[in-house]
C-alpha positions as CSV (number, residue, x, y, z in Angstrom):
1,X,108.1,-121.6,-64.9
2,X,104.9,-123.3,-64.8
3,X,102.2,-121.3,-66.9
4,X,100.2,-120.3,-63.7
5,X,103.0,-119.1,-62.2
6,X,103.4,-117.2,-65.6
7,X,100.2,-115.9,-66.1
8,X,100.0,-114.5,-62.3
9,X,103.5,-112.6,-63.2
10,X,102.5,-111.1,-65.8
11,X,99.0,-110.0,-64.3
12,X,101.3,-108.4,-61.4
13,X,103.7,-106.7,-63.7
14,X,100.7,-105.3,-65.7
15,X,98.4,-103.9,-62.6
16,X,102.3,-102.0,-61.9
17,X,102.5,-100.8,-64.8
18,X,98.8,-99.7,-65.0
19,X,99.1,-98.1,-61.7
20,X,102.4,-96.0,-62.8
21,X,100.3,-94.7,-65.5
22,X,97.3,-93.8,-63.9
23,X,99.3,-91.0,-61.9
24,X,100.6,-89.8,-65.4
25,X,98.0,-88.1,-67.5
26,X,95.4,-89.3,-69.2
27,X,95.8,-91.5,-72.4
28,X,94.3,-93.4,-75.2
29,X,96.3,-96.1,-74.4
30,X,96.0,-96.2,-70.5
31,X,92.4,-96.3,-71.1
32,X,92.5,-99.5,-73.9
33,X,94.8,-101.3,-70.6
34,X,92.4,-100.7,-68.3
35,X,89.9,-102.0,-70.1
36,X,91.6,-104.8,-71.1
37,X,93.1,-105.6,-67.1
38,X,89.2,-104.9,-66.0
39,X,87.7,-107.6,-67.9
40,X,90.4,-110.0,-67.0
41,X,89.7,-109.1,-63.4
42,X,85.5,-110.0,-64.4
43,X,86.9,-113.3,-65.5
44,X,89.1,-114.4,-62.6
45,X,85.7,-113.5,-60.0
46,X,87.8,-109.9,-59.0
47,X,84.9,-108.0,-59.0
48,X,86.2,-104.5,-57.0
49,X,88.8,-104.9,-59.1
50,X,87.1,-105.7,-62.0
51,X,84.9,-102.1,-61.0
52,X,87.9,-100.4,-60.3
53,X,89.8,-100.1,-63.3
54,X,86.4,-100.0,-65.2
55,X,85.9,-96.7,-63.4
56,X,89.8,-95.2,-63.9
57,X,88.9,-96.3,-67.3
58,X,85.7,-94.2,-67.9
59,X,87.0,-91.4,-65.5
60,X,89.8,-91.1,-67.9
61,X,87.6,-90.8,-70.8
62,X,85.7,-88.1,-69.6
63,X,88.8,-86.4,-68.7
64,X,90.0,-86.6,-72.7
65,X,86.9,-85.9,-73.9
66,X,85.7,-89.1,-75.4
67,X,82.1,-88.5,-74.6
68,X,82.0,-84.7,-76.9
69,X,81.0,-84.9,-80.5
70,X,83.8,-85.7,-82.4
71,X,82.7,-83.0,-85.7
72,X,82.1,-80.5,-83.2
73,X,85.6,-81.1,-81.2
74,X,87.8,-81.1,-84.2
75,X,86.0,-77.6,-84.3
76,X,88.1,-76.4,-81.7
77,X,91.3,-78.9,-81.7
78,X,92.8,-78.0,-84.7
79,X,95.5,-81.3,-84.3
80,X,92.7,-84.2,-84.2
81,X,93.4,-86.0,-87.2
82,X,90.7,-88.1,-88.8
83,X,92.0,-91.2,-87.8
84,X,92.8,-89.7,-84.2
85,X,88.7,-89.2,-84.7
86,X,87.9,-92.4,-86.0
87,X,90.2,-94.3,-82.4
88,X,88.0,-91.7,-80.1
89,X,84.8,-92.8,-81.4
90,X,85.6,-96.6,-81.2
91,X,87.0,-96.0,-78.0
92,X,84.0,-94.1,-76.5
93,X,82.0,-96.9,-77.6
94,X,83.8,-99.6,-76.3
95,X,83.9,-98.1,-72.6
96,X,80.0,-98.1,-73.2
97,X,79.9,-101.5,-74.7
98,X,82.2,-102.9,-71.4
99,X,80.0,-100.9,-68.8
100,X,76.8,-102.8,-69.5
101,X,78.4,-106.1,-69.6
102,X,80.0,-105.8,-66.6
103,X,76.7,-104.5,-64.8
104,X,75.0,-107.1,-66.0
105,X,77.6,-109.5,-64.2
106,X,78.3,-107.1,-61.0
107,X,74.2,-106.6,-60.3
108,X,75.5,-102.6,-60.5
109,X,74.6,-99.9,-61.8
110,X,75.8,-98.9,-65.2
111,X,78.7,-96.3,-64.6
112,X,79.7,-95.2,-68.0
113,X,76.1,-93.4,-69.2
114,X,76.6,-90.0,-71.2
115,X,74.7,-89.0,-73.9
116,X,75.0,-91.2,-76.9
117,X,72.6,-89.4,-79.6
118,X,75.4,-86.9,-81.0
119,X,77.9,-89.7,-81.0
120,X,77.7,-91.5,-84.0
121,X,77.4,-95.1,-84.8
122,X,79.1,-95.2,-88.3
123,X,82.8,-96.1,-88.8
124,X,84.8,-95.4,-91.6
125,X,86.2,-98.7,-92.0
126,X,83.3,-100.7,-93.1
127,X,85.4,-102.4,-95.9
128,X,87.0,-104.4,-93.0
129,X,83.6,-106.5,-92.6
130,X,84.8,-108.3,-95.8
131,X,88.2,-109.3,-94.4
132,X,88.1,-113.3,-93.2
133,X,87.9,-114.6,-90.2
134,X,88.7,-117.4,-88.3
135,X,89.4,-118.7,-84.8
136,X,92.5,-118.6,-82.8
137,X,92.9,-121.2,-80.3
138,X,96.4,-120.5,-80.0
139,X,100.5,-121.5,-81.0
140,X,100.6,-125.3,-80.1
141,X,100.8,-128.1,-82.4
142,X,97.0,-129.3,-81.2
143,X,95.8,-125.5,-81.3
144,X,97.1,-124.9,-84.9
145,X,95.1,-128.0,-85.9
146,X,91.9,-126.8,-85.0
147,X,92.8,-123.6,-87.2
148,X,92.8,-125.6,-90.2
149,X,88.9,-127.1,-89.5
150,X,87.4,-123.8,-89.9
151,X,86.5,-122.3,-93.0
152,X,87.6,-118.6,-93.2
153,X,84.8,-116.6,-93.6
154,X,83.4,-113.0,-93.5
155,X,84.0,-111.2,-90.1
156,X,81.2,-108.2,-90.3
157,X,83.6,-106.9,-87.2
158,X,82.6,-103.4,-87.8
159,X,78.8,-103.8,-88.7
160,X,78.4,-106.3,-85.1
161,X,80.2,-104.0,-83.5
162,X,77.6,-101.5,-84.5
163,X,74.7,-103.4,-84.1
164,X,76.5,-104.5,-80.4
165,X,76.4,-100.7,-79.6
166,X,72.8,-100.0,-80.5
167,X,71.6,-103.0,-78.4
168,X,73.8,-101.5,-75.2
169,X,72.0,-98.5,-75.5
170,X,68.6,-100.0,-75.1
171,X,70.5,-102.4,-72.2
172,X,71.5,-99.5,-70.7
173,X,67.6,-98.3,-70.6
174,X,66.3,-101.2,-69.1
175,X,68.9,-101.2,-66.5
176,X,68.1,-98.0,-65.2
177,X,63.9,-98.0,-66.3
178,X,63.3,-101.3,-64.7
179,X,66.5,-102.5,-62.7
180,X,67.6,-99.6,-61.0
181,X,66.7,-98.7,-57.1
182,X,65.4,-95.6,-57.9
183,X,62.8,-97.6,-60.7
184,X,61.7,-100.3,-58.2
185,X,61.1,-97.5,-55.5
186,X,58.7,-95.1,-58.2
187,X,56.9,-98.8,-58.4
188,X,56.6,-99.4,-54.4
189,X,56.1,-96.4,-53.3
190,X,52.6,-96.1,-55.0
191,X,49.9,-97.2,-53.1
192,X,46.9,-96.0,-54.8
193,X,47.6,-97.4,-58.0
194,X,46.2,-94.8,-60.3
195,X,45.8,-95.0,-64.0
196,X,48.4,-92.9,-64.6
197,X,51.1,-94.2,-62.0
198,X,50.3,-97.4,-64.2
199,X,51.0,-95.9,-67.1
200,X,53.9,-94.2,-65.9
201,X,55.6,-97.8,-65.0
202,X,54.4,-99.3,-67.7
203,X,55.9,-97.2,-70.5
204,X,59.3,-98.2,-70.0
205,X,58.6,-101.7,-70.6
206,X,56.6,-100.9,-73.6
207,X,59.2,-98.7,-74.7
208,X,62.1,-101.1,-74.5
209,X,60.1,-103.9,-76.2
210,X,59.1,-102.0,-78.9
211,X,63.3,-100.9,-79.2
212,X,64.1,-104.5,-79.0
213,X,61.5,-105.9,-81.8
214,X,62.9,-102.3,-84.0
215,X,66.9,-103.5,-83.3
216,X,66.1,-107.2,-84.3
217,X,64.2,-105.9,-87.8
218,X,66.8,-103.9,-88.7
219,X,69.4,-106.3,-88.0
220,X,71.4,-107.4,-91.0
221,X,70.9,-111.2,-92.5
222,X,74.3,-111.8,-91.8
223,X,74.2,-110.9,-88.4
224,X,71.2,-112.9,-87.6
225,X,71.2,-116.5,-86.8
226,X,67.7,-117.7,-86.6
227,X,66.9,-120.5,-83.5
228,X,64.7,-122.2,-86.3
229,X,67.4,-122.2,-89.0
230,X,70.6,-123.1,-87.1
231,X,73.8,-123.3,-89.5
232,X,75.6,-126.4,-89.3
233,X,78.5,-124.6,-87.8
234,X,78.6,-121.0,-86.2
235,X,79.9,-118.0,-87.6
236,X,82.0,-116.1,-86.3
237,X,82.0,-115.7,-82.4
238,X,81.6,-112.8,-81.4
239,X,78.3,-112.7,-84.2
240,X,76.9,-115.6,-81.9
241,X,77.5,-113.4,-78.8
242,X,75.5,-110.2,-80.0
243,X,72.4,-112.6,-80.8
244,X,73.5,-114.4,-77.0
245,X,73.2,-110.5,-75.5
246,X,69.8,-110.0,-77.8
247,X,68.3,-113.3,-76.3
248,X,69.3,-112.5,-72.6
249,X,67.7,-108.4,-72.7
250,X,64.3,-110.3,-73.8
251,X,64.2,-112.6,-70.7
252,X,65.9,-109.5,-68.6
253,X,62.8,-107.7,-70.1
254,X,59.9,-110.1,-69.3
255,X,60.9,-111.8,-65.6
256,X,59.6,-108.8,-64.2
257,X,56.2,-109.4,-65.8
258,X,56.7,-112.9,-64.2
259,X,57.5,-111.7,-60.8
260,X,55.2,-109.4,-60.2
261,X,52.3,-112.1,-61.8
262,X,49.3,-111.2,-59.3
263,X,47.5,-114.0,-61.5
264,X,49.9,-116.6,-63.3
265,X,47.4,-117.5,-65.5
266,X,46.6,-113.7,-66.9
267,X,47.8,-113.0,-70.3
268,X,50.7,-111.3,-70.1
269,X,52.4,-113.1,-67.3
270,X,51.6,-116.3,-69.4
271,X,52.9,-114.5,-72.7
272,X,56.3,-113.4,-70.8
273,X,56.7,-116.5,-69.4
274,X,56.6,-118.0,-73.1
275,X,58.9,-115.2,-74.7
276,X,61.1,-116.4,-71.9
277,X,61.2,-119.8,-72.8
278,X,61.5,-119.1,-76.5
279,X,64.5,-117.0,-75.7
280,X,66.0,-119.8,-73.3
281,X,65.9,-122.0,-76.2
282,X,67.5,-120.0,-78.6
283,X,70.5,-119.2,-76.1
284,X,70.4,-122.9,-75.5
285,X,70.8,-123.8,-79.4
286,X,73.2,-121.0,-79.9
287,X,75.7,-122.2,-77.0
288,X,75.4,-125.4,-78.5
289,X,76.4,-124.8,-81.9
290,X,79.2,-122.9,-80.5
291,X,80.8,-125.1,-78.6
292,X,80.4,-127.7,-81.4
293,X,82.5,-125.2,-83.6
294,X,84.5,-124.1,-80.8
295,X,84.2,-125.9,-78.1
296,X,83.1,-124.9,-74.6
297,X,86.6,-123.5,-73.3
298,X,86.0,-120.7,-75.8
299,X,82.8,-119.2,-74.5
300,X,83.0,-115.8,-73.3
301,X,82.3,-113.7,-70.0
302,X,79.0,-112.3,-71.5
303,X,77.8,-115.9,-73.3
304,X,78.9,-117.8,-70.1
305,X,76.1,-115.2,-68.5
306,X,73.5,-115.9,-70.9
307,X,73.8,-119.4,-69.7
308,X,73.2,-118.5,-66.6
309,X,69.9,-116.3,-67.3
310,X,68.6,-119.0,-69.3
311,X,69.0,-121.4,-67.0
312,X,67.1,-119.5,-64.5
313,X,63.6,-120.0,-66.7
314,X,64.9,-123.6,-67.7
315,X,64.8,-124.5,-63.7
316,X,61.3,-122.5,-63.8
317,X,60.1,-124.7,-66.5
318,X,61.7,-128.0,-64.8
319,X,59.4,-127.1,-62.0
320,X,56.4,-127.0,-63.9
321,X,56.6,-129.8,-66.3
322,X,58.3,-133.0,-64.2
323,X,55.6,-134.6,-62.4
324,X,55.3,-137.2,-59.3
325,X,56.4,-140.6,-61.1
326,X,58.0,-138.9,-63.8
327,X,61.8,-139.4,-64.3
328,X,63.7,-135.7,-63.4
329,X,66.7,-136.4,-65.5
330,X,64.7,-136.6,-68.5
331,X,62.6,-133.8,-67.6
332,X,66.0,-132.0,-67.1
333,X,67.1,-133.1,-70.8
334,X,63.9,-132.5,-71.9
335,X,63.7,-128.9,-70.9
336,X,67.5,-128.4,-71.8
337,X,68.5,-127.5,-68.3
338,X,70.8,-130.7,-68.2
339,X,72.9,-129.2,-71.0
340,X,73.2,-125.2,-69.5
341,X,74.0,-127.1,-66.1
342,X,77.0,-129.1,-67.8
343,X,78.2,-125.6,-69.6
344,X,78.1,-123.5,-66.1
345,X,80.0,-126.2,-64.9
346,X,82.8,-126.7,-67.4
347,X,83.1,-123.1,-68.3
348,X,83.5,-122.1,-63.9
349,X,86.3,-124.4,-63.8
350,X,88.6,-121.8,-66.3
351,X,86.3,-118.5,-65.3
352,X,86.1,-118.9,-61.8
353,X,83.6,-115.9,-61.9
354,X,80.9,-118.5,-63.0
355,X,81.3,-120.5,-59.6
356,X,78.8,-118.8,-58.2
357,X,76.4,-119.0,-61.5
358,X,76.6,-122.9,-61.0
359,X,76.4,-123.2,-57.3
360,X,73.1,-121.0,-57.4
361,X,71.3,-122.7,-59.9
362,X,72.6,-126.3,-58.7
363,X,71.1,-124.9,-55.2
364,X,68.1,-124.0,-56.3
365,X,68.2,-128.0,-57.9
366,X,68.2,-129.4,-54.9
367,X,65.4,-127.9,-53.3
368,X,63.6,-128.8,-56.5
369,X,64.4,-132.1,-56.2
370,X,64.4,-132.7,-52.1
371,X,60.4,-131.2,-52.2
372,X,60.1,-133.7,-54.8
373,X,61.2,-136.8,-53.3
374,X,59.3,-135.4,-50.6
375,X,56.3,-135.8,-52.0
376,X,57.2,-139.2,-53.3
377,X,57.3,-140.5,-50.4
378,X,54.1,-139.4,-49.4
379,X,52.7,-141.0,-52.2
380,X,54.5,-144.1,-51.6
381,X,53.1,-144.1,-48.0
382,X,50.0,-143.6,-49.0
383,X,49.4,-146.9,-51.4
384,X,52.5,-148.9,-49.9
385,X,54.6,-149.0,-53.1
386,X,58.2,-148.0,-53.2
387,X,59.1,-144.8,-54.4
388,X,61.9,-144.9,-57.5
389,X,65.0,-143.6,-57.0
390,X,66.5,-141.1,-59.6
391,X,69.8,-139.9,-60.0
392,X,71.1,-136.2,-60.6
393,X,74.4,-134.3,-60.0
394,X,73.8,-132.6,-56.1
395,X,75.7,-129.2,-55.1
396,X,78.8,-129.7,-53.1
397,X,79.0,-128.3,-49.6
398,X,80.5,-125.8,-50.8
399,X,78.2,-124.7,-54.1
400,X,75.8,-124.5,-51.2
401,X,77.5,-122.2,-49.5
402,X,78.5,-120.2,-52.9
403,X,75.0,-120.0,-53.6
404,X,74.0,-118.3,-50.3
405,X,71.9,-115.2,-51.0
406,X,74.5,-111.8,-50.5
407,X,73.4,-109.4,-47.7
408,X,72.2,-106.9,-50.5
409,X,69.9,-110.0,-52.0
410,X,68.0,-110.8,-49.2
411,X,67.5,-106.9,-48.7
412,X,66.2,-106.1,-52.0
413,X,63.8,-109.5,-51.4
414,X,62.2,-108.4,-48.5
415,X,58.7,-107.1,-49.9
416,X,58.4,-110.0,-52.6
417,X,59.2,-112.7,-49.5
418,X,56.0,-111.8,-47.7
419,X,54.1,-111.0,-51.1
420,X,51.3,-114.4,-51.7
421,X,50.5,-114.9,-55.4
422,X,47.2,-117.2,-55.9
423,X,48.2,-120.5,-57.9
424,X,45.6,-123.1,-59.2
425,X,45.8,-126.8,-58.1
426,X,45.7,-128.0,-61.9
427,X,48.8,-128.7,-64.2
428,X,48.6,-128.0,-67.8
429,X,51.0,-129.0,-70.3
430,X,53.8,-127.0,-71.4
431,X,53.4,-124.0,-73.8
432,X,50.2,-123.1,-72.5
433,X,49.1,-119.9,-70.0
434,X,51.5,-120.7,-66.9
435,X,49.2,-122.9,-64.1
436,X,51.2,-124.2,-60.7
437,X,50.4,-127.5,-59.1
438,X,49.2,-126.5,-55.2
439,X,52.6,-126.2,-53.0
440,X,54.5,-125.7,-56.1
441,X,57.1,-122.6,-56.1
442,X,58.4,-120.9,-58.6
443,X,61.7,-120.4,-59.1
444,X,61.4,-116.9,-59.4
445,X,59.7,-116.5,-56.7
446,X,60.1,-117.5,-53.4
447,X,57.9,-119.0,-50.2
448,X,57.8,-116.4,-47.0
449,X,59.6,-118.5,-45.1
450,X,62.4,-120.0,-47.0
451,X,63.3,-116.7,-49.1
452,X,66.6,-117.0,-48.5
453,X,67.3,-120.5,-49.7
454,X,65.3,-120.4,-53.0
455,X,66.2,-117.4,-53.9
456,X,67.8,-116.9,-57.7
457,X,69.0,-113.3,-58.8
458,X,69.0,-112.0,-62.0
459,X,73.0,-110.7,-61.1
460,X,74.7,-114.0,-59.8
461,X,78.1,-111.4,-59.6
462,X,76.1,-109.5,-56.6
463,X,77.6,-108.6,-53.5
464,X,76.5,-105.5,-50.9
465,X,79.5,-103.1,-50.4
466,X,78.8,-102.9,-46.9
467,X,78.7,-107.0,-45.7
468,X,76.2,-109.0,-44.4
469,X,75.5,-107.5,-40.5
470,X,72.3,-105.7,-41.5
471,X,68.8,-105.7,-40.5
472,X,67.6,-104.5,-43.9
473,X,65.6,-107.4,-44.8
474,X,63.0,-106.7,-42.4
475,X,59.2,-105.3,-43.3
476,X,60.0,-102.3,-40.9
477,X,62.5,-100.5,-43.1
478,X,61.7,-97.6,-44.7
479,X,61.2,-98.2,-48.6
480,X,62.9,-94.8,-49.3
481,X,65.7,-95.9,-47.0
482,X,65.6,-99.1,-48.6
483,X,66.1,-97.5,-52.1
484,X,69.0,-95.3,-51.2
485,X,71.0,-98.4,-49.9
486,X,70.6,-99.6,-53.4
487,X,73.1,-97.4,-54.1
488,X,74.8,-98.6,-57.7
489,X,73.1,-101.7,-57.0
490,X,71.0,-102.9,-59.3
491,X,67.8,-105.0,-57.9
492,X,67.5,-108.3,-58.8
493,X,64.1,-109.2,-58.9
494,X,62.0,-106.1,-59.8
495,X,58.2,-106.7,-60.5
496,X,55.9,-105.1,-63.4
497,X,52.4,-105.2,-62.9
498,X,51.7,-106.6,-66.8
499,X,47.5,-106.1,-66.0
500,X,47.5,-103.0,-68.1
501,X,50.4,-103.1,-70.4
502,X,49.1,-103.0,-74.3
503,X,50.4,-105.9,-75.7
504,X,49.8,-104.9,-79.3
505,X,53.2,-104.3,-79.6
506,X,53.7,-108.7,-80.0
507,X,51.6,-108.7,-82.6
508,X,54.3,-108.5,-85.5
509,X,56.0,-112.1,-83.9
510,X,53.2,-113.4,-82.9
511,X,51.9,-113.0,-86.9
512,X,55.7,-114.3,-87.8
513,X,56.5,-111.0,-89.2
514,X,59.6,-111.1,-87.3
515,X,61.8,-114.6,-87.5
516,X,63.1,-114.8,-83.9
């Protein structure tokens, strides 16, 4: 038996099996399954199913009581051993863990929320962090030659676990503070701008950035791996995928300070625009190393999606720093987009999730380069010259029509489509306050004509449950009406106005306080 054909019986015997014991009660072990089948399904571009057993999952928790605190159940179940204690706890936290990484993914709401402050954070095993660790590429005589290139090292499973938790929890935040339908509706909704209707959607952003800069101070040394000090190989992987996670919240964080830019050039806009770039690079650096240790076949769901995100800025900062005359391809390698372009595309042909990922950003590529070659020509007409002819990978016909917008995309885009954002006609070089040539686009934004084609989500997993016959993209609807379609969706493109936000809260890495 081929090991397709392999792999696709065992998946089948296993969703039987899983289904058998969902009509049975609810179990430790049916829930660990679920989990497990769920982000298999996330892998393989299943997404209801992925959902699905995510939900029977955290249904089933709820229904064991995974979400009480543990010293106060053992109160009242007298047969909860400590260890039976110690599995609850890790299990609870896992469900959480698994629900913010598949929003993230999906574009949906987070579905596994209860109240995390009476369930703790410390596990009993802390000893294990000291047990070594290495990778496991699998039982074939190639595989079991890699094994013997890595030095065994510490694991810290336990304490990056822990540290994984705590940043979820200030994921889970942002999702629903800044991300969620009901957020971007509080922000719409408000003509008259007040000071305090300011304040009040301001808050959230300050509060999660100040969480963020308190979770990466308190983070241990060992758990840190600094963009500026890179180790020569990585440690262990899934220590590379919490600072991966960290990386992708900041420029989750600060694209809405982007998008809703009245004034690209005002402070904050340009400051979240350079946070964003700072963060691209590290998630650049950080895939790199790793697949230099590990090669690229080993990247995860969640890293594979922090290439993604970061590539999203690195086609935003392609746009502003290649120039008529100037070479794309090394503007491309230049800006490291070249490199997150080759990892989408490597990684989508075993995760065939990340399809989509690629096609959008190789989409969005295309126009970049089309309205440049454009322009060329124009120029060339102009003075009689010949234009140059460059080179770059082009989408297939069918990453085009991957990378189409989803009904529920084009919805939620309707307001920023016909929104006009003044730009100035002079470049600057990079690393300054963000200034856009005349006619040039951002990539997070998008012209009120062509909305559709340029668009690029935060979510590239995002579909609308109901399909694509809908009038909801129009100016007419109803923003309330609007904002209950949202559903569980999360919005792709929210906006913060950044004019009043108190930026004091930088200060500490601005001052190098705090090593990025």
């Amino acid at each position: 038996m081929a090991p397709i054909e392999f792999m696709g019986k065992l998946t089948e015997e296993a969703r039987f099996g899983l289904g058998m014991d969902i009509l049975r009660n609810s179990s430790i072990p049916t829930i660990q399954a679920l989990l497990q089948q769920s982000g298999r399904e996330a892998t393989f571009g299943n997404s209801s199913q992925a959902w699905t057993f995510a939900g029977i999952a955290f249904r089933m928790a709820f229904d064991i009581g995974l979400h009480l605190p543990s010293d106060k159940l053992q109160v009242y179940v007298k047969s909860l051993t400590v260890e039976d204690i110690e599995l609850r706890k890790r299990l609870f936290w896992s469900c959480y863990t698994w629900d913010k990484i598949l929003s993230l993914y999906l574009g949906r709401m987070p579905g596994f929320t209860p109240a995390v402050d009476d369930i703790p954070m410390s596990f009993l095993d802390d000893y294990s962090d000291n047990e070594l660790w290495s990778p496991y590429y699998g039982e074939t005589p190639e595989a079991k030659a890699n094994n013997s290139t890595y030095p065994p090292c510490s694991g810290y499973v336990i304490s990056c676990f822990r540290q994984l938790c705590r940043l979820c929890v200030i994921l889970n935040d942002l999702l629903h503070s800044i991300y969620s339908g009901d957020a971007t509706a509080s922000r719409e909704l408000e003509d008259d701008h007040s000071g305090e209707m300011r304040m009040m959607n301001e808050t959230p952003f300050v509060r999660i950035s100040r969480d963020l800069r308190d979770w990466l101070i308190s983070l241990p040394p060992h758990l840190r791996i600094s963009p500026d000090q890179m180790p020569q190989l990585a440690p262990p992987a899934h220590i590379v995928s919490l600072n991966l996670l960290y990386h992708s919240t900041t420029i989750l964080l600060h694209r809405p300070v982007i998008l809703g830019a009245q004034d690209l050039n005002a402070p904050g806009p340009a400051r979240s625009y350079l946070i964003c770039v700072q963060a691209t690079a590290a998630i650049h650096d950080l895939i790199l190393l790793q697949a230099n240790t590990f090669g690229l076949s080993h990247i995860s769901f969640l890293n594979a999606y922090a290439v993604y995100i970061a590539a999203t800025i690195a086609v935003l900062r392609f746009e502003r720093e290649v120039h008529p005359g100037e070479d794309p391809a090394v503007s491309a390698q230049n800006t490291g987009l070249t490199y997150l372009l080759d990892v989408l595309q490597k990684v989508s042909n075993v995760m065939p999730a990340l399809e989509r990922s690629n096609a959008i950003i190789r989409k969005r590529m295309k126009a970049v380069l089309d309205r440049q070659r454009v322009q060329r020509k124009q120029a060339a007409y102009s003075n009689g010259s010949t234009p140059p002819k460059y080179n770059l990978p082009t989408p297939t016909s069918q990453q085009m029509n991957l990378a189409q917008p989803t009904a529920f995309q084009t919805l939620s885009n309707a307001v920023l489509a016909y929104s006009h954002y003044p730009r100035s006609d002079t470049t600057d070089s990079f690393g300054t306050p963000v200034s856009w040539p005349a006619g040039i686009r951002s990539s997070l934004h998008s012209e009120p004509d062509q909305h559709t084609e340029d668009f690029m989500p935060a979510f590239p997993g995002q579909q609308f449950p109901i399909g694509s016959e809908h009038s909801f993209g129009t100016m007419d609807m109803d923003l309330n009406a609007r904002a209950a379609l949202l559903g569980y969706t999360l919005d792709p493109h929210p906006r913060l106005n950044s004019t009043d936000i108190d930026w004091n809260f930088m200060d500490a890495y601005e001052g190098g306080q705090i090593p990025m």
